[in-house]
C-alpha positions in Angstrom: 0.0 0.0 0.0 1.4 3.5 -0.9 2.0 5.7 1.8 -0.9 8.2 -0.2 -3.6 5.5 0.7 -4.6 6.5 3.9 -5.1 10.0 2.5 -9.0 11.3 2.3 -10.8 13.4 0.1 -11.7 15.0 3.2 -8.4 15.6 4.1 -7.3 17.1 0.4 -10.4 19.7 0.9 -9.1 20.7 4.3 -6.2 21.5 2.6 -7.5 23.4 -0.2 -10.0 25.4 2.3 -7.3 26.5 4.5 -5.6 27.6 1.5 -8.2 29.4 0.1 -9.1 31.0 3.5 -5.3 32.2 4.1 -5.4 33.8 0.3 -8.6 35.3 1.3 -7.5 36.8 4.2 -4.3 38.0 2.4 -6.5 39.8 0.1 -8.2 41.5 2.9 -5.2 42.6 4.3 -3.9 44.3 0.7 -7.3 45.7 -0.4 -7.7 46.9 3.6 -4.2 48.4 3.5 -4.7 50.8 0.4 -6.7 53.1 1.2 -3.9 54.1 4.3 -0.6 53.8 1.6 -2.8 55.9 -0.6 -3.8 58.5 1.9 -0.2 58.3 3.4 1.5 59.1 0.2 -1.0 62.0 -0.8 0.0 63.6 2.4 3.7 63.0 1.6 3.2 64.7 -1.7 1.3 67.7 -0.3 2.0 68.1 3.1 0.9 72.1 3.0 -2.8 71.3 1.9 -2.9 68.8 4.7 -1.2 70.7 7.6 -3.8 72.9 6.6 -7.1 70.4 6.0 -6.1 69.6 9.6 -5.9 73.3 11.3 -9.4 74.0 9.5 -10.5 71.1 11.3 -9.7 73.3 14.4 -7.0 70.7 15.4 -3.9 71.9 17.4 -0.5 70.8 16.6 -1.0 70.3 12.6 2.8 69.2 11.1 2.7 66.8 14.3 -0.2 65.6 13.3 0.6 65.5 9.6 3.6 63.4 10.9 1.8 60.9 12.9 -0.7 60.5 10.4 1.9 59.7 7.5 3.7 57.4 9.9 0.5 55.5 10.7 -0.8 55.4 7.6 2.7 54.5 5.6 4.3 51.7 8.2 0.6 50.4 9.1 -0.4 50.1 5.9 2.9 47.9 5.1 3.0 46.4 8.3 -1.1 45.2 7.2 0.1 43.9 3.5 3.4 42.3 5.3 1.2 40.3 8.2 4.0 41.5 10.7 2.5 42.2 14.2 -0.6 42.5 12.4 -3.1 42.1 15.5 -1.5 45.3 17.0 -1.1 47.1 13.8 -4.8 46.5 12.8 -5.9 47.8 16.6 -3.8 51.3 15.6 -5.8 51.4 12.7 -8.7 51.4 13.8 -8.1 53.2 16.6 -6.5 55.6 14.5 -9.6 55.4 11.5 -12.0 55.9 14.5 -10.4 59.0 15.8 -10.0 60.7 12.0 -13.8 59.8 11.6 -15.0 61.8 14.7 -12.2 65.0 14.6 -12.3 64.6 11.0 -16.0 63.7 9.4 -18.3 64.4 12.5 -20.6 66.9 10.5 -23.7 64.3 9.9 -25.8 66.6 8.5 -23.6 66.8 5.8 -24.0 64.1 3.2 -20.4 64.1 1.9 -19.1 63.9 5.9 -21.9 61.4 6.7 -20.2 59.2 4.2 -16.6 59.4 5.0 -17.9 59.5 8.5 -19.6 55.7 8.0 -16.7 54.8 5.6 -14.6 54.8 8.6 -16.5 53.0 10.7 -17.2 50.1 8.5 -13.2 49.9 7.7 -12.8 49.6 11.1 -15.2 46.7 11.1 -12.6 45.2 8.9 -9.6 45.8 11.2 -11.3 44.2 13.7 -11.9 41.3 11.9 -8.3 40.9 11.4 -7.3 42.0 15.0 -9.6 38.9 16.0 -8.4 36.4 13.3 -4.9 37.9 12.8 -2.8 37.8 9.6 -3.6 33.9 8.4 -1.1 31.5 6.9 0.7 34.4 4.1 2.1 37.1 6.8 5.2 37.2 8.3 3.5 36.6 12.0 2.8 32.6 10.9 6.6 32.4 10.5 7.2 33.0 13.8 4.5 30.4 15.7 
């Protein structure tokens, strides 16, 4: 008897799904991150218009801001895609996402504000997902367990 006989289909399909769901769940992670590279990178390549988005948004401390935003956007975006430390990184996010809806979009009334206001929140519904699933098989945190 070959030492493939005692191999089930049931055992093959296990295989596949846990494939599928770590490809899945690197997909997440990529089409979650680009929205923060994206943002990050616009504020890189006009830092003025934001330092200034952000004092009209009666925020103090605007290039500190513009910094930390950048920094979180940039390395947690990466971090995300890379699946390093990616329970904590996706906590920043949204805690991060959450705080740029309400100092950022908190005008309900308007429609525009309402939307990026409700954007954030569902994105966050997403880091959540990952900081209580983590990374999956493709990220650089399964290497280390």
């Amino acid at each position: 008897m070959s030492q493939y006989a005692s191999v089930s289909q049931n055992d093959i399909s296990d295989v596949d799904s846990s494939v599928s769901l770590a490809v899945v769940s690197l997909i997440g992670r990529v089409l979650l991150s680009a929205i923060y590279l994206l943002s990050g990178l616009s504020k890189l390549a006009a830092p003025a218009a934001t330092i200034g988005y952000i004092t009209s948004a009666g925020l103090p401390f605007a290039p500190l801001g513009l910094a930390i935003a950048v920094g979180v956007e940039i390395l947690g975006g990466t971090a995300l895609i890379l699946g390093y430390r990616t329970r904590i990184v996706a906590a920043i996010l949204a805690i991060f996402t959450v705080a740029t809806a309400f100092g950022f979009h908190s005008n309900l009334a308007d429609q525009g504000q309402f939307i990026q206001f409700f954007k954030n929140i569902a994105m966050t519904g997403g880091l959540l997902q990952v900081v209580a699933f983590g990374a999956g098989r493709f990220g650089l945190d399964a290497r280390s367990t």
